[in-house]
N, CA, C and O atoms as a GROMACS GRO file, in nm:
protein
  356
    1UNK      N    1 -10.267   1.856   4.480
    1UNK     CA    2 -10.337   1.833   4.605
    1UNK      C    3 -10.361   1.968   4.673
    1UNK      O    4 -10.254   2.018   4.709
    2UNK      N    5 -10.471   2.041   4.702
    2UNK     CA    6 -10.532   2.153   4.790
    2UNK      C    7 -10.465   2.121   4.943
    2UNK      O    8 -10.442   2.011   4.994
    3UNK      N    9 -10.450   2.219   4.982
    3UNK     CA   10 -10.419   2.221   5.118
    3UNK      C   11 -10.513   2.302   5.222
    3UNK      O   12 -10.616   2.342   5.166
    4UNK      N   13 -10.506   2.332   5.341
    4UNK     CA   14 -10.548   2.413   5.439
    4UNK      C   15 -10.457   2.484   5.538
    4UNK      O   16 -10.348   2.455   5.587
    5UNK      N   17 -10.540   2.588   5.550
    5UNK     CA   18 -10.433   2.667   5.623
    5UNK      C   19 -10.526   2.663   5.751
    5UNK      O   20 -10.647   2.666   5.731
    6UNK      N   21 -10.464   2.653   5.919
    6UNK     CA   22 -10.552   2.611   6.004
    6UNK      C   23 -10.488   2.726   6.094
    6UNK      O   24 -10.370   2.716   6.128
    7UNK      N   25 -10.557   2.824   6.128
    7UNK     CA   26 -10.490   2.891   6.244
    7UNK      C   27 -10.525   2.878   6.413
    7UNK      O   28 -10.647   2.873   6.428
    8UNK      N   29 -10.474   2.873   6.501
    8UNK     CA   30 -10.486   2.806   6.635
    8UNK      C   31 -10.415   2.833   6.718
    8UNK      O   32 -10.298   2.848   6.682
    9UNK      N   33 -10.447   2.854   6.874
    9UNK     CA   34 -10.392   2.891   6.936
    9UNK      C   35 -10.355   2.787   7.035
    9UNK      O   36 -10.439   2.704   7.071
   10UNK      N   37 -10.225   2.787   7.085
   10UNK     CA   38 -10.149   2.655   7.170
   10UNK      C   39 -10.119   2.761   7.332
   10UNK      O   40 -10.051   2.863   7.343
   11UNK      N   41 -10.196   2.688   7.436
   11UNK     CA   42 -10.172   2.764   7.497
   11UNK      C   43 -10.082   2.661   7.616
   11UNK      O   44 -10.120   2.551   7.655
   12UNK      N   45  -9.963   2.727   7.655
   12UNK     CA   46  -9.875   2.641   7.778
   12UNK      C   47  -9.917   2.604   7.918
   12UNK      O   48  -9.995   2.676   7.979
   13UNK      N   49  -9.873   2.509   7.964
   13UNK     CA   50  -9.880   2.465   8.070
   13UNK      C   51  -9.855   2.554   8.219
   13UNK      O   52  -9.906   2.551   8.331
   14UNK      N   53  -9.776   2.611   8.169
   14UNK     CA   54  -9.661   2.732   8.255
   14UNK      C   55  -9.645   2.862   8.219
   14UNK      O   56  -9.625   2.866   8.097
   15UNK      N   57  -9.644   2.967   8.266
   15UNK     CA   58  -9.629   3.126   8.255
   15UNK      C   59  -9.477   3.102   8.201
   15UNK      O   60  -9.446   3.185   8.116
   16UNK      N   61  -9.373   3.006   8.232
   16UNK     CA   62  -9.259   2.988   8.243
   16UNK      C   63  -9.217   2.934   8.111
   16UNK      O   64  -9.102   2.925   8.070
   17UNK      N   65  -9.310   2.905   8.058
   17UNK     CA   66  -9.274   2.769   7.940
   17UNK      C   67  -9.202   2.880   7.821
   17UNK      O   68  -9.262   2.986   7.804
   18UNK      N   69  -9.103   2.859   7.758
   18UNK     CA   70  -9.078   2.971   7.653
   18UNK      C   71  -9.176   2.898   7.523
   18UNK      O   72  -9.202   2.786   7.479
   19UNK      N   73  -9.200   3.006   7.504
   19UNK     CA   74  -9.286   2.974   7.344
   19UNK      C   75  -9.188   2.948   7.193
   19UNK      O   76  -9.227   2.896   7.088
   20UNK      N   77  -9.079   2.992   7.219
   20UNK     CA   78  -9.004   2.992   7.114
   20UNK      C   79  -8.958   2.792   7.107
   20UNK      O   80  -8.958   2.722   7.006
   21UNK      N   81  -8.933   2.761   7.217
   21UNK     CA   82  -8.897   2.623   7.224
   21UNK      C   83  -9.042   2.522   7.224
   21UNK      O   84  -9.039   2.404   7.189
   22UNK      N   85  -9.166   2.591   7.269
   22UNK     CA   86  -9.243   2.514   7.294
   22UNK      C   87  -9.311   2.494   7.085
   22UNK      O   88  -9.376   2.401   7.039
   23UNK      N   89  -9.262   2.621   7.010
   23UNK     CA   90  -9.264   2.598   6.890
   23UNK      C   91  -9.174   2.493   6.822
   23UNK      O   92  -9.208   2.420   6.728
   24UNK      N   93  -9.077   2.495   6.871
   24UNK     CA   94  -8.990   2.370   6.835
   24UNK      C   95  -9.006   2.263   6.837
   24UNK      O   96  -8.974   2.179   6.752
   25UNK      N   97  -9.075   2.244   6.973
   25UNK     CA   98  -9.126   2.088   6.992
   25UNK      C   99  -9.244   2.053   6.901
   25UNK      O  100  -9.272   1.949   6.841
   26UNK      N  101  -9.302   2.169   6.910
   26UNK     CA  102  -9.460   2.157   6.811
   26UNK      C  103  -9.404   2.115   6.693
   26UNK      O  104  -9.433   1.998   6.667
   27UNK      N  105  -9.304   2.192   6.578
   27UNK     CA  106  -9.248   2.194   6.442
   27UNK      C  107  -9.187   1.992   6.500
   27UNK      O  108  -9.248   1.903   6.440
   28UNK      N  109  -9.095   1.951   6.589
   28UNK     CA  110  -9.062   1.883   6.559
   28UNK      C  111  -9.174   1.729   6.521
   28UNK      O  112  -9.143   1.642   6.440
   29UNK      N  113  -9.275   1.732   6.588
   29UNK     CA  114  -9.352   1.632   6.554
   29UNK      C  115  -9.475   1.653   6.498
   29UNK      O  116  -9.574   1.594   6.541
   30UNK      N  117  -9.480   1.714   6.428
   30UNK     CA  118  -9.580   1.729   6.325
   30UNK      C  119  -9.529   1.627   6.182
   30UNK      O  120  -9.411   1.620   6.147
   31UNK      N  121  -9.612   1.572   6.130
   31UNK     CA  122  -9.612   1.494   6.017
   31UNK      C  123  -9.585   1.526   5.886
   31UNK      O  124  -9.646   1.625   5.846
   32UNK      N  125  -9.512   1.471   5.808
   32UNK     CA  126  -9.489   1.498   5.650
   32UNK      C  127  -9.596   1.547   5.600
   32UNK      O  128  -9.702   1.484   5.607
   33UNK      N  129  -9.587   1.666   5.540
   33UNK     CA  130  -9.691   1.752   5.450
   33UNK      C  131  -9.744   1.824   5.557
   33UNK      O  132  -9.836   1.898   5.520
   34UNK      N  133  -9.716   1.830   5.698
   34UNK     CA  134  -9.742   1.999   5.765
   34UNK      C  135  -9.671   2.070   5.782
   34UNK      O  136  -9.557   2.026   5.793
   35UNK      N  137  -9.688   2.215   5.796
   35UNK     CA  138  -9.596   2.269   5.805
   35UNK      C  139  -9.654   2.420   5.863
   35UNK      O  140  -9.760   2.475   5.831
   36UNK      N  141  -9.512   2.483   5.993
   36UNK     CA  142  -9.575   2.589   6.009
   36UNK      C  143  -9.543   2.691   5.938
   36UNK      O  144  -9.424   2.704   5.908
   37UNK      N  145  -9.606   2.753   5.908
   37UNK     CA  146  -9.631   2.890   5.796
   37UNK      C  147  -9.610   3.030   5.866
   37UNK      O  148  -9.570   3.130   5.806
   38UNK      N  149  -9.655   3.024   6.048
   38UNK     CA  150  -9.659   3.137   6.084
   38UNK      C  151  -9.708   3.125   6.203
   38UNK      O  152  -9.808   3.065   6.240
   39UNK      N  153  -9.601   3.212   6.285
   39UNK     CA  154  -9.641   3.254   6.467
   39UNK      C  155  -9.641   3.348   6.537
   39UNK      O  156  -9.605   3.460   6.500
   40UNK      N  157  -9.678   3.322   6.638
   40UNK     CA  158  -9.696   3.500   6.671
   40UNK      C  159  -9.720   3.462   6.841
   40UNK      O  160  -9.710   3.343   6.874
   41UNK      N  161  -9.748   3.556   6.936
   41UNK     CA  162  -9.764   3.555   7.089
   41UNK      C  163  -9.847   3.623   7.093
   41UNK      O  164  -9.837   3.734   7.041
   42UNK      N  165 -10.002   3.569   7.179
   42UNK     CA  166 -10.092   3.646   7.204
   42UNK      C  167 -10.124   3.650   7.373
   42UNK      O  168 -10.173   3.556   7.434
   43UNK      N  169 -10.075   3.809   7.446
   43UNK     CA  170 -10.168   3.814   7.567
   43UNK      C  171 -10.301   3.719   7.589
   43UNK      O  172 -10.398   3.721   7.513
   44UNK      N  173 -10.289   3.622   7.727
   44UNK     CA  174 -10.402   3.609   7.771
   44UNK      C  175 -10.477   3.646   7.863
   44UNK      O  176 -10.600   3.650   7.854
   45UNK      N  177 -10.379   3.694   8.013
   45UNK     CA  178 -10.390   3.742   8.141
   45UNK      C  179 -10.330   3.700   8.235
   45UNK      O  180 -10.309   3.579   8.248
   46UNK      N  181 -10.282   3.799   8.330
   46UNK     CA  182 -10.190   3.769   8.453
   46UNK      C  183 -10.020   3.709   8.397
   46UNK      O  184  -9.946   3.644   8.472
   47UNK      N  185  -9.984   3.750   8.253
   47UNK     CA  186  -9.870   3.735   8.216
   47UNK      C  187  -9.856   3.588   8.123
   47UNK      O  188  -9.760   3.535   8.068
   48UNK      N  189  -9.987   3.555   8.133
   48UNK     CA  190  -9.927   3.365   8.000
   48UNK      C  191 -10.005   3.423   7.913
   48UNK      O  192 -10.098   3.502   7.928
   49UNK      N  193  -9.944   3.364   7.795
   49UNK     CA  194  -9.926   3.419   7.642
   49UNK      C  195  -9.960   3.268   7.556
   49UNK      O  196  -9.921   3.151   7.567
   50UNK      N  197 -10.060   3.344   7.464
   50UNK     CA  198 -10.070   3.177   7.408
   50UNK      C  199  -9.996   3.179   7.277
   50UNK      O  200  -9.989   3.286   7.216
   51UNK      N  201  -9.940   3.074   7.229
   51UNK     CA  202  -9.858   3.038   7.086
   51UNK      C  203  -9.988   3.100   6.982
   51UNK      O  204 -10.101   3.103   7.029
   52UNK      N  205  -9.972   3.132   6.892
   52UNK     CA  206 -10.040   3.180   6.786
   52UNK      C  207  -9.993   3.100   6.656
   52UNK      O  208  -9.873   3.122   6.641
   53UNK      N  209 -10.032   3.030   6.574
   53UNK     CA  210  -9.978   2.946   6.490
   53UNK      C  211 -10.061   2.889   6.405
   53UNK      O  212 -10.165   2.826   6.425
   54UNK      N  213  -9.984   2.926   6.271
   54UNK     CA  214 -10.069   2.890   6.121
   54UNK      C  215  -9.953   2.789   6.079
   54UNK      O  216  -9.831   2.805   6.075
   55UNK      N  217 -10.054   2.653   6.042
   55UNK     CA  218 -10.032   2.541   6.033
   55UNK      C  219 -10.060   2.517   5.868
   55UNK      O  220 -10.164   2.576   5.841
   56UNK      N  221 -10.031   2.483   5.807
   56UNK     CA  222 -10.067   2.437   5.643
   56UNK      C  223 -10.095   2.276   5.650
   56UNK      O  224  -9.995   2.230   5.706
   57UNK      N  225 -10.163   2.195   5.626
   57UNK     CA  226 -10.165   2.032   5.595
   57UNK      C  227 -10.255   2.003   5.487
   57UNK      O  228 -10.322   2.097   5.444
   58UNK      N  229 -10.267   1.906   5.443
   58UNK     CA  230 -10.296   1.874   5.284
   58UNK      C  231 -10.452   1.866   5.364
   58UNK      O  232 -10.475   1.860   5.485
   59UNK      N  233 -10.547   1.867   5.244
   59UNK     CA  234 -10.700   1.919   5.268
   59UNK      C  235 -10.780   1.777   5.259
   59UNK      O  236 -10.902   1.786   5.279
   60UNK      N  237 -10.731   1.657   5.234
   60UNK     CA  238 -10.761   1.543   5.230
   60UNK      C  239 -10.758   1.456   5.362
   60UNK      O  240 -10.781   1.335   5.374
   61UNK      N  241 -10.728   1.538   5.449
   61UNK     CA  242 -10.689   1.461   5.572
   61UNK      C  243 -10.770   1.429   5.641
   61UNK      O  244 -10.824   1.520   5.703
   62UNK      N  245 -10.832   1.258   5.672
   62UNK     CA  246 -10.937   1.220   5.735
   62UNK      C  247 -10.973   1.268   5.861
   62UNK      O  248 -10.884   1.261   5.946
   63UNK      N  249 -11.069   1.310   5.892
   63UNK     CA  250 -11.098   1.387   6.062
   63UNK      C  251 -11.078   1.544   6.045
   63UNK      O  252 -11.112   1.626   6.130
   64UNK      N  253 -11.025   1.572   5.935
   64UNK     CA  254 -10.998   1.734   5.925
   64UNK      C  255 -10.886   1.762   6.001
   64UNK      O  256 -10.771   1.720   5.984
   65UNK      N  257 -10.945   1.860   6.115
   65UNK     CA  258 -10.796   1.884   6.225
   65UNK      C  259 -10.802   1.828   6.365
   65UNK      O  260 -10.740   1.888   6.453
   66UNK      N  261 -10.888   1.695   6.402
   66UNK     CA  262 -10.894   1.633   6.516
   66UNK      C  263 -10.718   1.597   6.531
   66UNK      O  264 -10.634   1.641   6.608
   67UNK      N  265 -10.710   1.503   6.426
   67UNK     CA  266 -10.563   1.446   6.414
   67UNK      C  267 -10.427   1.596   6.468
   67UNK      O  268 -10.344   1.595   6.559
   68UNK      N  269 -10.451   1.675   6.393
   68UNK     CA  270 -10.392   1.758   6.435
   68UNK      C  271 -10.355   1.852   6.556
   68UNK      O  272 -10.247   1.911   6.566
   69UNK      N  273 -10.484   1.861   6.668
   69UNK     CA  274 -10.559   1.917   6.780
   69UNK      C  275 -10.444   1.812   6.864
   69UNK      O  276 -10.350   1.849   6.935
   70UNK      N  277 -10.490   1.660   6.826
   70UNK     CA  278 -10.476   1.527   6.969
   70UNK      C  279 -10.313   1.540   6.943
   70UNK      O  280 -10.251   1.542   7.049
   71UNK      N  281 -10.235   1.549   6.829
   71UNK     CA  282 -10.091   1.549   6.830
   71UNK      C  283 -10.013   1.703   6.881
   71UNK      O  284  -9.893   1.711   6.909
   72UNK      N  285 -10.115   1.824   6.886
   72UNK     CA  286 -10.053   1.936   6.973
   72UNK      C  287 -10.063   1.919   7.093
   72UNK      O  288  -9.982   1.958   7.178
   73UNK      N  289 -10.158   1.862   7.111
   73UNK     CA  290 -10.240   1.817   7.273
   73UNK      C  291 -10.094   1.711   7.353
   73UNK      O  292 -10.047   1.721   7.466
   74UNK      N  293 -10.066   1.642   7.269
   74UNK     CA  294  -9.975   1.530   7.327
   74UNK      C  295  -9.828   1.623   7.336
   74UNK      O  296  -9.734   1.564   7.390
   75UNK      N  297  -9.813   1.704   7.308
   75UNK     CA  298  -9.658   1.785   7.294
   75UNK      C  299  -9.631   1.847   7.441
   75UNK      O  300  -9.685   1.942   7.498
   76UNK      N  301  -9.555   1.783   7.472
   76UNK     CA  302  -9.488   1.838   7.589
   76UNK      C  303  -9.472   2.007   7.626
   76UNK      O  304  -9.409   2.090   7.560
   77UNK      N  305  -9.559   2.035   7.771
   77UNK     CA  306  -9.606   2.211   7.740
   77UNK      C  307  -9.708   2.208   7.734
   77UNK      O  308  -9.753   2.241   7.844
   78UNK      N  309  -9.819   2.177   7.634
   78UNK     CA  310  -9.921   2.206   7.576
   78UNK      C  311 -10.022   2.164   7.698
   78UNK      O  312 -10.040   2.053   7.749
   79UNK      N  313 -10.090   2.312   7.731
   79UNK     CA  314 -10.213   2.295   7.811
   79UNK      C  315 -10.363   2.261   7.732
   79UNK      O  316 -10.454   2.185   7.763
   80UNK      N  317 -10.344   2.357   7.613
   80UNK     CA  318 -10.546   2.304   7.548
   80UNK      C  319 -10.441   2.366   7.380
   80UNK      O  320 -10.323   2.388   7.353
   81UNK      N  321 -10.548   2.370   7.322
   81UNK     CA  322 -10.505   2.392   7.185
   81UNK      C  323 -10.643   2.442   7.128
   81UNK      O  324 -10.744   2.373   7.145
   82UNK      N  325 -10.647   2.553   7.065
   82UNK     CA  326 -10.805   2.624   7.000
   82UNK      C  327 -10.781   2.638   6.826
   82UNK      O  328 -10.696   2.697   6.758
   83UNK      N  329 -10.855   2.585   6.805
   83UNK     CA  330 -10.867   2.651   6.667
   83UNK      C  331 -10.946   2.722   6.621
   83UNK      O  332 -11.069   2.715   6.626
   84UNK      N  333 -10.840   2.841   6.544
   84UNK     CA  334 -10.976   2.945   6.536
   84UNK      C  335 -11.013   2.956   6.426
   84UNK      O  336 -11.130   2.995   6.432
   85UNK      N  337 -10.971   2.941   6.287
   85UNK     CA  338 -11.063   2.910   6.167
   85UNK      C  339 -10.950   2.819   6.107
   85UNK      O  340 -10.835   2.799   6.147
   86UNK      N  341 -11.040   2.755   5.965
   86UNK     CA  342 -10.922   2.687   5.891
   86UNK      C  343 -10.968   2.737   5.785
   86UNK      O  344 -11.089   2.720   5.769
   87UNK      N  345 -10.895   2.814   5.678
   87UNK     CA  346 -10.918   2.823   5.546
   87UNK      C  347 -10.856   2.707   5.434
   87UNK      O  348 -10.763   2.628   5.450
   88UNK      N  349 -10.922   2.724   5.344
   88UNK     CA  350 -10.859   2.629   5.194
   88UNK      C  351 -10.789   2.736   5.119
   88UNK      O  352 -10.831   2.848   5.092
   89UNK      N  353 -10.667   2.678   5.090
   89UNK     CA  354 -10.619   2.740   4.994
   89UNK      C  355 -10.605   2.767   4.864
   89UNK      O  356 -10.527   2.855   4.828
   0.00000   0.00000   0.00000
């Protein structure tokens, strides 16, 4: 089964929110066969930082990365969620 690698940025609710935990919550409800691969903190302005995060999920997945977008969207923290490309692997 091919997968995708989806990279995206999760940006918080709060200047306050730690990103290290707000990754935790993200890792904890994500679905069998995703997985994060890779994170990072990116300056946005006036001190909030958005999550930086490469996501892997199988390449068969109906909707592409809607499914994926509406379940970061629902994570406690999470102000918007961007995706900035998805490659195939």
């Amino acid at each position: 089964m091919a997968r995708v690698a989806v990279i995206l940025k999760v940006y918080p609710n709060s200047i306050d929110l730690d990103l290290g935990e707000l990754k935790s919550r993200i890792e904890s409800k994500l679905p069998e066969g995703y997985k994060i691969e890779g994170s990072g903190e990116e300056p946005i302005a006036f001190g909030l930082k958005a999550l930086k995060l490469v996501i892997t999920m199988p390449e068969e997945t109906e909707g592409g990365t809607e499914a994926l977008e509406a379940l970061l969207r629902s994570v406690d923290g999470v102000e918007e969620v961007e995706i900035e490309t998805v490659h195939r692997m």
